[in-house]
N, C-alpha and C positions, 0 to 999 in steps of 0.2 A: 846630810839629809836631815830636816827636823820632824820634829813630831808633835804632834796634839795627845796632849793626856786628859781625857774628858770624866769629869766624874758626872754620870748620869742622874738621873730621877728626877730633877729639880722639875716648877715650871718655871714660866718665864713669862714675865709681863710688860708691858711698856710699849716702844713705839720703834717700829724701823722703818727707813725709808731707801729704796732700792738705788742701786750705783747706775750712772750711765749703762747702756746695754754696750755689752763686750764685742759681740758682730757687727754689730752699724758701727761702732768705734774703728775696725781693724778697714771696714769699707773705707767709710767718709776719709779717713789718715790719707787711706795709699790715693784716694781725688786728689786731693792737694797737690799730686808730682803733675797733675794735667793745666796748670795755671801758672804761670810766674809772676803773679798777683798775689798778694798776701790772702791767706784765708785763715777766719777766726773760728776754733772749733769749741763750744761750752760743751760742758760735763762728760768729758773725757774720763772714766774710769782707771784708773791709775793701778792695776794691776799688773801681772808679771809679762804675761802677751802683749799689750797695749804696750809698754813701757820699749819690750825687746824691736817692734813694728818703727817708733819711730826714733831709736836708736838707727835700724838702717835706713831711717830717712837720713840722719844726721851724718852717715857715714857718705851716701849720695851727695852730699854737701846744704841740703835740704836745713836753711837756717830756723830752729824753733825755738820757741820762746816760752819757758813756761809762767805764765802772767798770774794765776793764781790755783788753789783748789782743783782739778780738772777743768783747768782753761788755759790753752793754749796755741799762739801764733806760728803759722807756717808759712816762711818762705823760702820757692821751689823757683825761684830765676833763677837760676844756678845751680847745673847738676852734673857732677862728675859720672859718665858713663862707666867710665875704666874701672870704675870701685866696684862696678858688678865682676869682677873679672880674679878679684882680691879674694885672698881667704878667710879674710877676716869675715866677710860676707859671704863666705859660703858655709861658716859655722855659725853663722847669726840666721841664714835664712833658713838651712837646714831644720834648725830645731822650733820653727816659726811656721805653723801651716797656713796662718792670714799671709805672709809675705807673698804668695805665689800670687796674690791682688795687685802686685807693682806692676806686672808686668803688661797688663791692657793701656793702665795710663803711660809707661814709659813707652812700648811700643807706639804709641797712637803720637806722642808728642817728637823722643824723637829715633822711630826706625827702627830699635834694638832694644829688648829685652830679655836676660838671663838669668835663670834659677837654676839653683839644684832642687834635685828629689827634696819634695816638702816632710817635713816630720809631724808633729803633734799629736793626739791621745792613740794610743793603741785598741782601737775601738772597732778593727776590722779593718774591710779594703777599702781604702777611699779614693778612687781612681778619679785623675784629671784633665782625661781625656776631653769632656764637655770643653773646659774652655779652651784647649790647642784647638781643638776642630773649626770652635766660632769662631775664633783670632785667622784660623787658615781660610775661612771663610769671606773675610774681607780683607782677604788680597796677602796674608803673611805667609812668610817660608819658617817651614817648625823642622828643626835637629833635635834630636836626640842622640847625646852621647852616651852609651849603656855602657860603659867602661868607668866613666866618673860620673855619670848618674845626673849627667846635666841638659836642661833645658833653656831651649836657644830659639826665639823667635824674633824674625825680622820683616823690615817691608820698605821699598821704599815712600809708596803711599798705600794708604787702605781706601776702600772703596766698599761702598753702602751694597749690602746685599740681604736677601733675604734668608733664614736657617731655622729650621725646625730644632729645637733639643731635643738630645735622645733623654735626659733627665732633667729634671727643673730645680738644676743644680743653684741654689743661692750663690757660693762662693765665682760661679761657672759666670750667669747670667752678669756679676758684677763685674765681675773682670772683662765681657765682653761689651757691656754697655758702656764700660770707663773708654773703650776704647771707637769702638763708633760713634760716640760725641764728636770724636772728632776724623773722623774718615770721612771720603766726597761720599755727597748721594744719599740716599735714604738706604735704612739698616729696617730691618722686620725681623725681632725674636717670638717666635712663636712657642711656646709651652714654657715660659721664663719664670725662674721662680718672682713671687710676689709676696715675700714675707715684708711684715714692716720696714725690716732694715731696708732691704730694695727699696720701697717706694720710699724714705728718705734720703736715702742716696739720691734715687732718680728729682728728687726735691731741692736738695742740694748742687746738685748739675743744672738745671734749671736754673739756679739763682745763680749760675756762674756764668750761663749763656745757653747751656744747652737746650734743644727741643727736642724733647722727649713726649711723645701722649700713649693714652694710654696705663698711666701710674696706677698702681693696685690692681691692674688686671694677669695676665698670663700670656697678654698679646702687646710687646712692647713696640713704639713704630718712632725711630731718631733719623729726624735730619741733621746730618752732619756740619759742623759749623768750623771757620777756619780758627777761631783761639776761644780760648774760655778766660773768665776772670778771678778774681780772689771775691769772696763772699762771708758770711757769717754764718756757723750753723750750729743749731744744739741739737744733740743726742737724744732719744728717748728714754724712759727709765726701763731698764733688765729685766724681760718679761720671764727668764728665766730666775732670775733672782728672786721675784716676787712670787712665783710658784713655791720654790726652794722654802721661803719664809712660811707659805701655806704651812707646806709638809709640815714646818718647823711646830709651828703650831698647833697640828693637829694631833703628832707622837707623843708631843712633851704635854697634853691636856692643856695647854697654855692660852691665854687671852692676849691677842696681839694685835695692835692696829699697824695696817704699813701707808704709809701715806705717799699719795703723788705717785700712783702706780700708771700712770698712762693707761686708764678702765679701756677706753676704745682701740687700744692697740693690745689688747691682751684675747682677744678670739675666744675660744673656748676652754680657756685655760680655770677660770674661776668655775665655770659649769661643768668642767672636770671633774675636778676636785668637790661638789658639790652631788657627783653621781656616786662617791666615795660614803659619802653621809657627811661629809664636812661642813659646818654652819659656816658660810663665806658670806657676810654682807657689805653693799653696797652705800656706800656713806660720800656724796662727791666723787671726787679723785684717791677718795681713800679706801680701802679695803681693810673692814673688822673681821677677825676670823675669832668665833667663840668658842668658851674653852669648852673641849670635847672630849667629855671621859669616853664617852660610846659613840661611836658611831658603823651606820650599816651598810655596805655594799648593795645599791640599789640592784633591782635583777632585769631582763628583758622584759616585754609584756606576753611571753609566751612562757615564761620561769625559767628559761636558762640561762646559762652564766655569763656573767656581761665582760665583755672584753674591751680593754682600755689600748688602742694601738697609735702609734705615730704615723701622720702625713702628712703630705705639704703643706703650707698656709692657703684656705685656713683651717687643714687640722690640726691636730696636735703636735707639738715640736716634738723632735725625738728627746734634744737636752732635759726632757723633765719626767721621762720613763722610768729612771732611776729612782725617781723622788717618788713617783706612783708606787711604784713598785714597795717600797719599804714602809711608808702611811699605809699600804694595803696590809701589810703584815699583823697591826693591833689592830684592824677593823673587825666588824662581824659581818659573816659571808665570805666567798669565794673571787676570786678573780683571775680572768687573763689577761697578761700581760705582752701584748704582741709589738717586737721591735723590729721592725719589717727592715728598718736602711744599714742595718752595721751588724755585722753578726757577730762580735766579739764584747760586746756592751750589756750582756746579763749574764756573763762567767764572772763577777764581780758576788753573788747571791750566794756562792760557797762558801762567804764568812757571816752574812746572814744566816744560812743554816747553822754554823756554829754556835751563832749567837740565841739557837733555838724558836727560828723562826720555820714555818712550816711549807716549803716553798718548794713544787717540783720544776724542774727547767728542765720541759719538753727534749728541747732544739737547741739550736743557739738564739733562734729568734722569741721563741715562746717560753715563758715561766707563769707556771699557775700559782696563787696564793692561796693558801688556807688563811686566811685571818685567825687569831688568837682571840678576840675582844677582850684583852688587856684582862683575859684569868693568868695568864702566864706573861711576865715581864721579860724584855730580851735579856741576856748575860753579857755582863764584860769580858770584852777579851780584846785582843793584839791583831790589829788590822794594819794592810798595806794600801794606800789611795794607787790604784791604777791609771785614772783617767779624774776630768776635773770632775763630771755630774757623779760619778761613782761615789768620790771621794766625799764631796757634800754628801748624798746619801748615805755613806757609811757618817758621819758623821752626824746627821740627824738621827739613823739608830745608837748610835754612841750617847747620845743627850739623853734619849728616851730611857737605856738600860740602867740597871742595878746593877750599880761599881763603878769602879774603874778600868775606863778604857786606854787604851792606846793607837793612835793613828800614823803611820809612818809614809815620809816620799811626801807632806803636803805641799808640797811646793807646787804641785799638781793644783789643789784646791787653791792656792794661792792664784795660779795663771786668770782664773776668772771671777774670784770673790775677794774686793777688796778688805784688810781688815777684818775679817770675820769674827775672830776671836772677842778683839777687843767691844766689835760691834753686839755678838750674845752676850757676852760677861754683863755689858752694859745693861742686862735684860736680864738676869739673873743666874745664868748660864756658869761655869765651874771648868772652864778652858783653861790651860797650860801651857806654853807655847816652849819648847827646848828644843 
């Protein structure tokens, strides 16, 4: 297990620019098993998830090539079924909660799709129910073995139907739309998520053959086609990244430009953070965030206390609650913090209050912030990364305190932020990596 030893206080100046987004990456990958046409994918994030995802393409027999920097050739003529059946790939998909996305395009191409129980951050229940039900929706048989924990869906063919989601599940919607691409008939997802990553996926499909309409809406409508092709497609930049760098900026009083943040696929993420008291300006494609010794927690227009919550696209993503959460800590004013979808994702705030921040957690879903206005600096002390956004946010209050910190398990923060260290150090930052 390594560790980040952060000595705090510094700021930090200079220039970052965001990685490929880690969700559209783990999407766009598992398309490729739907073509046995070559498909070119640019600005693949080369992260620990990303990397494990198409490791079990590679184990599928799935030929890739890695061409340069996060760019990378997939070709998926050739695909050992039986390797879902191996253990190898049951300890690979296990600890992989994107891999449960193979299983729309392998069913859909040919018949047979198997997983185990999915893993990934310990952030509450994340139940998967959405995508078995749409997959049994157009025409598949779903097992469940509750003895070995595995999921087994099959069909001979699929066939286009209509299904309401009980959630507007992202990981849910893409698994079933990889897979009605190519089912007879017309498919209708009604309450489908519509975060960017989907409508580049659904964009990506498109450019491989499929007919999809409908793109950025909640009302998806695919006519089924008999093959798809290999195509070209690039990533967006990591709208969660580009928050994360906000936070970054705003704890450490730092001056930071982030350039080629994709401004129109970022929603309300800059006016977020701008309700915080944050100076966030608009420069092109790039985003200047000024250095901010003070800033004030704006209030309602009736004076009460403004609450920052997560919802679908296009509210606010839950991945950057974390990051709210902890920039709230040295602002001036109050705040609530409501995480409405995972109820184990602000039990991370009990080394924040160590670190002498003033923070009540309601519930599991609500924690209020007293902001400090930076009269009281955080303390260093010895943290565990639970989860990836945690583990960022503990690390941003790490940057921010007096001393030396210590960060443990980052291999967490590694799964979605490439390089990080090297990438602050470069900016003035005081990271360790052992």
């Amino acid at each position: 297990m390594s560790t980040f030893q952060i000595e705090g206080g510094y700021q930090l100046q200079g220039v970052l620019e965001p990685q490929g987004a880690k969700n559209e990456a783990l999407q766009v990958i598992c398309a490729t098993l739907l073509s046995a046409g070559e498909t070119h994918i640019e600005n693949i994030p080369e992260i620990r998830d990303v990397l494990k995802l198409i490791e079990i393409l590679k184990g599928l027999g799935v030929k890739v090539e890695h061409l340069s920097k996060g760019n990378f050739r997939f070709d998926a003529s050739i695909i050992d079924i039986d390797y879902l059946k191996s253990q190898e790939y049951a300890q690979q998909a296990a600890g992989l909660r994107g891999s449960i996305m193979i299983i729309g395009p392998l069913l859909a191409r040919f018949g047979h799709g198997f997983i185990p129980q999915p893993g990934g951050d310990k952030i509450g229940r994340r139940r998967v129910d959405t995508h078995f039900i749409g997959l049994q929706k157009l025409g598949a048989t779903f097992h469940f073995d509750a003895e070995n924990h595995w999921f087994h869906v099959s069909a001979k063919k699929l066939r286009g139907s209509y299904m309401l989601l009980d959630e507007a599940s992202v990981t849910g919607t893409a698994n079933i739309l990889m897979a009605a691409v190519l089912a007879e008939g017309t498919t209708t997802i009604y309450n489908a998520a519509c975060e960017p990553y989907l409508q580049q996926l659904s964009r990506m499909l498109v450019s491989m053959g499929a007919k999809i309409s409908g793109i950025g809406s909640n009302l998806l409508l695919i006519e089924g086609v008999g093959s798809l092709s290999g195509c070209r497609h690039r990533i967006l930049p990591d709208m969660i990244e580009v928050g994360s760098f906000i936070g970054l900026a705003a704890m450490t009083a730092s001056e930071i430009r982030i350039k080629n943040v994709g401004i129109e696929h970022l929603g309300i993420i800059p006016e977020s953070f701008r309700r915080l008291g944050i100076k966030v300006e608009q420069a092109d494609d790039d985003l200047l965030v000024k250095e901010t010794q003070h800033y004030e927690i704006e209030s309602y227009l009736d004076g009460s206390i403004m609450t920052i919550a997560d919802a679908p696209w296009p509210g606010l993503t839950p991945d950057l609650l974390s990051v709210f959460l902890v920039v709230a800590t040295q602002a001036k004013g109050s705040v609530l913090i409501h995480q409405k979808m995972f109820e184990s994702r602000l039990f991370f705030v009990d080394k924040l209050i160590d670190m002498g921040a003033q923070i009540i957690l309601c519930d599991p879903h609500r924690a209020t912030v007293i902001g400090l206005d930076r009269a009281h600096s955080l303390r260093a002390t010895k943290m565990v990364s639970p989860d990836i956004r945690a583990g960022i946010a503990l690390l941003i209050a790490a940057m921010s305190a007096k001393g030396t910190s210590t960060i443990d398990n980052i291999e967490q923060i590694d799964r979605g932020y490439e390089n990080i260290d090297g990438r602050l150090n470069a900016l003035g930052a005081k990271i360790i990596r052992r």
